[in-house]
N, C-alpha and C positions, 0 to 999 in steps of 0.2 A: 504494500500500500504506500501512495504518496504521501509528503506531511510538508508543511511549512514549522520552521525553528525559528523564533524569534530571539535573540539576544536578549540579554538582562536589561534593565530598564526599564524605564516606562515609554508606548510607543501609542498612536493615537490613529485608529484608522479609518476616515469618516467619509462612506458612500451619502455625493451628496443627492441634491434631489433630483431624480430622472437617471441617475446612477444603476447599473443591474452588477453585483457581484454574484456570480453564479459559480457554487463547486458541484465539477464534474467527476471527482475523480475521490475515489472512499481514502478517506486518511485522517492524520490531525494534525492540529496546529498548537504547536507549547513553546512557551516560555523556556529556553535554555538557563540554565547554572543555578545561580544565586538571586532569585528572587525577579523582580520586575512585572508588568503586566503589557495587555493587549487588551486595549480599551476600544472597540466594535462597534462605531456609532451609526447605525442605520437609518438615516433620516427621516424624515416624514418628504414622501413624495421616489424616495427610492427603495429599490429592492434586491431583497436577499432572496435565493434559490438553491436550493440545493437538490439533483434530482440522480444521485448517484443510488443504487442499487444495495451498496453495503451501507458500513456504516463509516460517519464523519463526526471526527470528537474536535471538541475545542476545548483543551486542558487551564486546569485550576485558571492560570493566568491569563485567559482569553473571557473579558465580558463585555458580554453584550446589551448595548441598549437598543431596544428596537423603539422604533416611533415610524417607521416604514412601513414596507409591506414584507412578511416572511413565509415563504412557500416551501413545502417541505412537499416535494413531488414526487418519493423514494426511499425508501431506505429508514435510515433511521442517522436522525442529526443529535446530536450529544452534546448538551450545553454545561460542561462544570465548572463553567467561572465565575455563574452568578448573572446578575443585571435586572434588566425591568422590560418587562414587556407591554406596549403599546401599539398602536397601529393594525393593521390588518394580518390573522396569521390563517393561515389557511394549513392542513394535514390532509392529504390527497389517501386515498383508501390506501390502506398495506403498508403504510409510511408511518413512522415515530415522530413525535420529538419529544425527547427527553430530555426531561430538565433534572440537572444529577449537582445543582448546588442550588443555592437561594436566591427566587426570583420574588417581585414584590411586582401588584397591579397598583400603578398609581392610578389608573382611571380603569374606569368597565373596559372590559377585552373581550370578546366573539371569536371564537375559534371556526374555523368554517373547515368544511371536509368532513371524510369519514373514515381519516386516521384515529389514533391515540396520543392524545396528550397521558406522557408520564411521567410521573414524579419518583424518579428511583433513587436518590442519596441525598436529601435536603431539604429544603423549605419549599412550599409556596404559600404566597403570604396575598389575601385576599386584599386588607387593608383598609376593607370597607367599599368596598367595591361589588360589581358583578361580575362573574365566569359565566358566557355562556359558550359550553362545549360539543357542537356537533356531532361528533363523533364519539368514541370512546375516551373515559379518563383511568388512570391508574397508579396507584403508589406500590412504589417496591422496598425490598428492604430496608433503610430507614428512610424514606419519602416520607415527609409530612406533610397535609392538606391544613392550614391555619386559615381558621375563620372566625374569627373572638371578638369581631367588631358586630355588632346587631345591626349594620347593612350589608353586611359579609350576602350574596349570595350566587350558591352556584346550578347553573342546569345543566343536566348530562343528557343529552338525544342518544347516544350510543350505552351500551356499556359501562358500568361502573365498577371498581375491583382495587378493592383496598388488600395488597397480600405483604405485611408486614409492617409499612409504617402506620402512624395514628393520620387520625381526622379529627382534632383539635376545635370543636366550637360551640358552637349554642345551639342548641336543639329548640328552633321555633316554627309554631304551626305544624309540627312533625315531618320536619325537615332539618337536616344539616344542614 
């Protein structure tokens, strides 16, 4: 598999608006040696694609702020660096994204598709917000769904499947 190594430091990589960064090719992208990050700033008005067949990780040091559009047309995309998700994401059937560190909704988010959004080693953090998920959601091993705000709320059209981490929130109207 391909990968991109970024140097220690801090490095700043911002698709501006009308911008398409598209990965083709399954691999990752980390932060080489001693520390530093890759800060992934996906605009509003540009987009992220990724329509590779296996899987594409972006390690600890790679976060993403999305405010763009994110399409995830394959495979499964691996986000463990963290960030905040905004903007348009779409999960195309048979396709992941797994979010494998701690993301937070600073505003309502719509997941469109009828992949799976998954939560396999981290947070996500509602915020006081809504989640509405098309398709399937999922937490794995320690995934946590965090919903402790009483406008916290999520809807799932697909599948729901908690197998290991918690779902942290308020039980109102009988509903999580």
């Amino acid at each position: 598999s391909a990968g991109i190594r970024t140097a220690s430091g801090t490095t700043t990589f911002n698709n501006l608006p009308g911008g398409l960064f598209d990965i083709q090719t399954a691999g990752t992208w980390d932060v080489c040696c001693s520390g530093g990050s890759v800060v992934f700033s996906n605009q509003a008005g540009a987009t992220l694609t990724t329509s590779v067949a296996g899987t594409s990780i972006w390690t600890n040091g790679v976060v993403l702020y999305n405010s763009g559009t994110l399409n995830v047309n394959a495979g499964t995309f691996q986000l463990s660096g963290g960030g905040t998700l905004l903007g348009a994401v779409t999960i195309a059937a048979g396709a992941t994204l797994d979010l494998n560190s701690t993301f937070a909704l600073p505003a309502a988010l719509s997941v469109a598709g009828t992949g799976t959004l998954q939560v396999s080693n981290g947070t996500l953090a509602l915020g006081g917000n809504r989640l509405d998920v098309a398709g399937a959601f999922t937490t794995m091993a320690t995934g946590t769904l965090t919903m402790t705000n009483p406008l916290d709320t999520m809807v799932i059209g697909g599948n729901a499947t908690f197998t290991g981490g918690p779902a942290i929130g308020l039980l109102t109207n009988g509903y999580l």
